[in-house]
C-alpha positions as CSV (number, residue, x, y, z in Angstrom):
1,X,-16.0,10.6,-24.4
2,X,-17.8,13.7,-22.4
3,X,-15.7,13.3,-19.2
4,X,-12.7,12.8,-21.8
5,X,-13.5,15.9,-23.9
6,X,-14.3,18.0,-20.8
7,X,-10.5,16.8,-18.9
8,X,-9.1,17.9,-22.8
9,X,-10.7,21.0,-22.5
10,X,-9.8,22.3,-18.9
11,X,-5.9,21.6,-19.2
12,X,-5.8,23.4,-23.2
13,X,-7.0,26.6,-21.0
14,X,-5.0,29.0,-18.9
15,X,-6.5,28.6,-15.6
16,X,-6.8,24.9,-16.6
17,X,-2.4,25.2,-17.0
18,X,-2.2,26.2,-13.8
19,X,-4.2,23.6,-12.4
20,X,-2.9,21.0,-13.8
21,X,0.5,22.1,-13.1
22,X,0.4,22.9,-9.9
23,X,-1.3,19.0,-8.8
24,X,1.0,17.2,-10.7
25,X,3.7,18.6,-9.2
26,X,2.0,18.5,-5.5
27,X,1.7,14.8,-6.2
28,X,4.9,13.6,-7.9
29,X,6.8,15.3,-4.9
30,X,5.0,13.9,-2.8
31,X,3.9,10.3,-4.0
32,X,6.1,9.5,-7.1
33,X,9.1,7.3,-7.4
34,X,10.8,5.2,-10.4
35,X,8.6,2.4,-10.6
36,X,5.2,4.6,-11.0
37,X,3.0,7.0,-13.3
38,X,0.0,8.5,-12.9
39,X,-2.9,9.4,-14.6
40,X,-5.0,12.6,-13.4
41,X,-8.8,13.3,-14.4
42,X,-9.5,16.6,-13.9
43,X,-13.3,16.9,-15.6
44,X,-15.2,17.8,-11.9
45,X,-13.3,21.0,-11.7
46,X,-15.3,23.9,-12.5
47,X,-13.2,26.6,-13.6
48,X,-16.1,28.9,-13.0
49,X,-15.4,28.9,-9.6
50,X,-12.2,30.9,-10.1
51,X,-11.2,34.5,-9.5
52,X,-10.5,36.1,-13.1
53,X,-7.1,37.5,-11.8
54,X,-5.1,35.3,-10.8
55,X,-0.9,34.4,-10.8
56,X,-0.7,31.0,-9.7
57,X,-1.8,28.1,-7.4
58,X,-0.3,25.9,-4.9
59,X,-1.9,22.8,-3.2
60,X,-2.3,23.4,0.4
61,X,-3.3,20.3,1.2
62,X,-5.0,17.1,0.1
63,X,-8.3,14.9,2.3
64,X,-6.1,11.9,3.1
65,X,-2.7,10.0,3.4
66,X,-3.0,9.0,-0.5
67,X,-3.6,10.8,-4.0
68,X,-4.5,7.3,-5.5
69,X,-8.6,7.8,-6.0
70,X,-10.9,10.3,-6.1
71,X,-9.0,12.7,-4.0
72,X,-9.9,16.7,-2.8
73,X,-7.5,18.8,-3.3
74,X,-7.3,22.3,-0.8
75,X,-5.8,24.6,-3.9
76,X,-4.8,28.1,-2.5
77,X,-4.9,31.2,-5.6
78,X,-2.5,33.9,-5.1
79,X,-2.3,37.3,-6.6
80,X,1.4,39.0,-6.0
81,X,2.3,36.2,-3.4
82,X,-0.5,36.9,-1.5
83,X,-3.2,34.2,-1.0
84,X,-6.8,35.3,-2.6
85,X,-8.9,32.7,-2.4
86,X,-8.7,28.6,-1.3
87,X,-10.6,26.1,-3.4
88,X,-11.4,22.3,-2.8
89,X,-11.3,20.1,-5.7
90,X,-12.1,16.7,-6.5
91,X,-9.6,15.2,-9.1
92,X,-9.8,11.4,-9.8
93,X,-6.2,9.7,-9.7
94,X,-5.0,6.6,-10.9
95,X,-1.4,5.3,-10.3
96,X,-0.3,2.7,-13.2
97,X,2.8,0.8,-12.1
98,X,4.9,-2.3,-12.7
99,X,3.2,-5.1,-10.6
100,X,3.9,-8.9,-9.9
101,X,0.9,-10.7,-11.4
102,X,0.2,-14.7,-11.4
103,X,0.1,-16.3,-14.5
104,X,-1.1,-19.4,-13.3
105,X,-3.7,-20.1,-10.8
106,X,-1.9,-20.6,-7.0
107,X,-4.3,-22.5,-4.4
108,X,-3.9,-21.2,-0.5
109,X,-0.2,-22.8,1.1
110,X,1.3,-22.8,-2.4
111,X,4.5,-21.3,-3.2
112,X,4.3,-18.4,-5.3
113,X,5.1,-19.5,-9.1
114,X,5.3,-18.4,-12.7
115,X,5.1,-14.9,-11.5
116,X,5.4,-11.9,-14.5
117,X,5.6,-8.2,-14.0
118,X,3.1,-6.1,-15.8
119,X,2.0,-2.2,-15.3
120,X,-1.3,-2.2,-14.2
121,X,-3.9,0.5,-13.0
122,X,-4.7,1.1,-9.0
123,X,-7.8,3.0,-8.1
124,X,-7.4,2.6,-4.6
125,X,-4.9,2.5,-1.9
126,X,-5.9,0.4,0.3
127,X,-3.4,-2.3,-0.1
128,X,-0.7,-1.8,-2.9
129,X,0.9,-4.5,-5.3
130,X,3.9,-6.2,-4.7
131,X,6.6,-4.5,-6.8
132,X,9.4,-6.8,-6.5
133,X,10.0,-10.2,-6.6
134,X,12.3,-10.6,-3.6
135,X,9.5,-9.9,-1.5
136,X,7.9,-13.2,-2.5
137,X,11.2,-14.9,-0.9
138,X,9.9,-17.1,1.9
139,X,6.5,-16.1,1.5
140,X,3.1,-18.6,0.3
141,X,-0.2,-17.7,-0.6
142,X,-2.5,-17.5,2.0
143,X,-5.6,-17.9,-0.1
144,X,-6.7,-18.7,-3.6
145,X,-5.5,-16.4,-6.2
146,X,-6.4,-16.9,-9.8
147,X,-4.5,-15.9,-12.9
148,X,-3.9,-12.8,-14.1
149,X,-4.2,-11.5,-10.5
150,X,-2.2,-8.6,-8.6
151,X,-0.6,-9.8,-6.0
152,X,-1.4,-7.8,-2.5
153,X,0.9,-8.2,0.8
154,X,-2.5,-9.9,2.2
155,X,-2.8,-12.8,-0.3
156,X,1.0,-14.0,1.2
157,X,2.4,-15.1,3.9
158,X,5.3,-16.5,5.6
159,X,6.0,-20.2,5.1
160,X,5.3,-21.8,8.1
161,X,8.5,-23.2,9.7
162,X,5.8,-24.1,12.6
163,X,3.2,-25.9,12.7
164,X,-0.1,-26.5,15.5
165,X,1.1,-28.9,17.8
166,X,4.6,-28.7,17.7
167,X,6.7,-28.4,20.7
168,X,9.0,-25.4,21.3
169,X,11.2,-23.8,23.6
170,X,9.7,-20.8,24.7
171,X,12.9,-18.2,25.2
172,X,13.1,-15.0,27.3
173,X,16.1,-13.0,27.5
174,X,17.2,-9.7,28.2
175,X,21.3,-8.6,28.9
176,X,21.5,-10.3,32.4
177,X,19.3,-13.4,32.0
178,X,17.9,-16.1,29.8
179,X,14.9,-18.1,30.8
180,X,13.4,-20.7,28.5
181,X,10.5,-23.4,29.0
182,X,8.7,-26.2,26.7
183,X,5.8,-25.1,25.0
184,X,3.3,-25.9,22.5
185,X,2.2,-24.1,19.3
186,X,-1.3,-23.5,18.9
187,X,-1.6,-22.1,15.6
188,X,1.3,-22.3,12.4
189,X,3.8,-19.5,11.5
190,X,6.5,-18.7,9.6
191,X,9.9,-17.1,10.8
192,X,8.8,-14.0,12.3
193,X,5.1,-14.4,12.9
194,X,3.8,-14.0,16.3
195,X,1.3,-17.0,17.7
196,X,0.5,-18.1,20.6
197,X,2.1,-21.0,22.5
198,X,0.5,-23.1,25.6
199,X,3.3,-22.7,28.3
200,X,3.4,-26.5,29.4
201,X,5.0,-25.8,32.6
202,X,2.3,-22.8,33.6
203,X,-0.7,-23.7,31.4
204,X,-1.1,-20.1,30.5
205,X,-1.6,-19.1,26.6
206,X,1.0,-16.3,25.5
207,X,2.2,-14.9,22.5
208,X,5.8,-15.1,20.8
209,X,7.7,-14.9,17.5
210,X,8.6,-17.7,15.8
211,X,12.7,-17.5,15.4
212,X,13.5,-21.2,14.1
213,X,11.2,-24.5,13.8
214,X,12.4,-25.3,17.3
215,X,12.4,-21.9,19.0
216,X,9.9,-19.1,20.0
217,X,10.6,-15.9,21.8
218,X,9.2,-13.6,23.8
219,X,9.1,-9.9,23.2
């Protein structure tokens, strides 16, 4: 109720305006887009810190690639267009946004199921929720992930159209030749994934992308 009385109190202020103004609109040109909202906590900025005279502020910069967080702000105050003072602030940022979220429990190598879309709240950006359901296409769980779950790019993964111990034709190719050789996959991987393959005709252990169930290539 303090932090929520003390965010109340510096945005119904003048100074508090400006600061509030100025970061949301840093951010949403910056970070926003159709399919997100954010929430801003601004209870750790101390207003004493301020000149008295002041015409506006401007973000100059921000600590790192994301707002999503407890994020610094760089805020430059300016006086007739010119630059009086900069201030760094610490403003806490949630993004809420339309997620897909399991409904039902999906055990590792399942396909995903029974998926909803729900906004939910991120406090950190270190992996981001899927959005849209065509980006489940092709894709599996690659570990257990309960109900009522988020789902994150690393709890999927391609369905395997390979599997450890298959043989494949290992292809190489540029514009004015084409070489290809049998090999076997050591690991699994869907369309697109890069394992590695035992060259049967070398011995030697490379890496290439998995194009069909029959065919890898190298890059």
């Amino acid at each position: 109720m303090l932090a929520y009385l003390l965010a109340l109190a510096i945005v119904t202020s003048p100074v508090g305006d400006k600061i509030e103004s100025a970061v949301k609109s840093y951010v949403e040109s910056n970070f926003g887009n159709e399919n997100v909202e954010y929430q801003y906590d601004f209870h750790r900025v101390n207003l004493k810190l301020f000149p008295s005279d002041f015409d506006s502020v401007k973000v100059l910069r921000i600590g790192k690639n994301s707002a999503i967080g407890n994020t610094v702000f760089t805020l430059g105050v300016f006086k007739n267009d010119r630059l009086v003072k900069s201030m760094p602030v610490s403003i806490g940022i949630t993004m809420l946004v339309e997620a897909l979220i399991t409904t039902v429990p999906i055990n590792s190598g399942e396909k995903f199921r029974e998926i909803d879309i729900a906004k939910r709240a991120v406090v950190n950006n270190s992996q981001l929720p899927l959005t849209d359901p065509c980006e489940l296409s092709g894709k599996q769980a690659r570990t257990y992930i309960p109900a009522g779950s988020m789902i994150l790019p690393s709890m999927c993964e391609n369905i395997p159209v390979v599997k450890a111990g298959d043989r494949v034709s290992i292809v190489f190719e540029t514009k004015t030749i084409k070489l290809t050789a049998e090999g076997l996959a050591r690991q699994k991987g869907g369309i697109g994934d890069v394992i590695r393959v035992a060259n049967l005709g070398s011995k030697k252990v490379i890496r290439a992308e998995v194009i069909d169930s029959t065919t890898v290539a190298i890059r």
